[in-house]
C-alpha positions in Angstrom: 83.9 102.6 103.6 85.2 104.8 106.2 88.1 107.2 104.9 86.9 106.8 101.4 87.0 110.3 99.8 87.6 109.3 95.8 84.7 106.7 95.1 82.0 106.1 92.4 78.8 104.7 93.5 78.5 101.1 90.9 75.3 100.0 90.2 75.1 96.9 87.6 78.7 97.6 86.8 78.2 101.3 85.5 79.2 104.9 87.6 75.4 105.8 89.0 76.8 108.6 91.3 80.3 110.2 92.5 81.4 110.2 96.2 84.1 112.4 95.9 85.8 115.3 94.0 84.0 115.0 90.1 84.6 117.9 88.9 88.1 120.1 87.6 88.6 123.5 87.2 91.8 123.1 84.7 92.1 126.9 84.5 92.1 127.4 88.3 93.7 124.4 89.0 97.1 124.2 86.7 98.8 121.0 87.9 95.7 119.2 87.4 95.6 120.5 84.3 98.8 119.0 83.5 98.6 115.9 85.1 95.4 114.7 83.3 96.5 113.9 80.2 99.9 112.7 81.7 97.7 110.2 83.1 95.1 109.7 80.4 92.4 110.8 82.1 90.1 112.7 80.0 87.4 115.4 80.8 84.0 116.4 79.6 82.3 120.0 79.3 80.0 120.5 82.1 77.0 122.7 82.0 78.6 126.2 82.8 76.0 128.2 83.7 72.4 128.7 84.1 69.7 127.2 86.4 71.3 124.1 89.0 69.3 121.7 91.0 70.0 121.1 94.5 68.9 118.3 97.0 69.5 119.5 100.5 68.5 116.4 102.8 66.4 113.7 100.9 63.3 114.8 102.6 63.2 118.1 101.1 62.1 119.2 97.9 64.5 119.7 95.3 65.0 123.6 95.0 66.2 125.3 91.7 68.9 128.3 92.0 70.6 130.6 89.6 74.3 129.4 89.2 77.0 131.8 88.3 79.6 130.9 86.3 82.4 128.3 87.0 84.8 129.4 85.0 85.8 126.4 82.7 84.8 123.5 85.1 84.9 120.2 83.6 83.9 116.6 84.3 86.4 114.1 84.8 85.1 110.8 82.9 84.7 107.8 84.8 84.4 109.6 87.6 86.7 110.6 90.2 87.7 107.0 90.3 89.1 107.4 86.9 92.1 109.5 88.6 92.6 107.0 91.4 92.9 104.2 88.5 95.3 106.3 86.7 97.8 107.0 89.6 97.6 103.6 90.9 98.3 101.7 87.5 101.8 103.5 87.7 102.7 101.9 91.3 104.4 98.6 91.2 102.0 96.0 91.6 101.1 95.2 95.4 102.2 98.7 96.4 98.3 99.4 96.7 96.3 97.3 99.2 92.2 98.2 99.0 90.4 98.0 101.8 93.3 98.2 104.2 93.8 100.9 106.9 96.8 103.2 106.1 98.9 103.6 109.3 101.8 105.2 107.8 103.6 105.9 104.4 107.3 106.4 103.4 108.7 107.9 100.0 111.1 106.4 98.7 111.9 108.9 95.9 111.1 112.2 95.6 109.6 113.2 92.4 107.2 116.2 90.7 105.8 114.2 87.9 102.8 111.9 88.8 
């Protein structure tokens, strides 16, 4: 869908790849940190460091690199979905439309907590 930028890929109901943002860095990344288990989303360790795999264009060979450390990245589970599900369940119901343009938005409170 044009404009997506948080999706899972479903195949036969289960996450079979991530279209968007998958990973954390909780150290790096502080409100994120906090807001996870605010919202119940949980993480998973991801390999750290070592050898990667990369696909540059899906004719090309898949090359191996050296990866340096990323400093405490972890996996959000259930994808990056899984955040999207979390911040949405805490809007009244009908305030999110799927698969509707957004044209404009308007707060109607301010607040710091998701």
């Amino acid at each position: 869908m044009p404009g997506d930028r948080v999706r899972s890929l479903l195949s036969g109901g289960r996450v079979v790849g991530e279209l968007g943002p998958s990973w954390v860095w909780p150290p790096w990344q502080p409100a994120v940190a906090t807001w996870l288990p605010r919202l119940g989303v949980h993480t998973a360790a991801q390999h750290d460091v070592g050898d990667g795999l990369f696909e540059r264009d899906a004719g090309l060979p898949v090359e191996r690199a050296f990866l340096p450390a990323q400093n405490g990245i972890r996996r959000v589970v259930g994808g990056p979905g899984a955040l999207v599900d979390a911040l949405v369940s805490r809007l009244p119901t009908d305030t999110v439309i799927p698969s509707s343009a957004v044209v404009g938005f308007r707060a109607r409170h301010a607040s710091s907590t998701p």
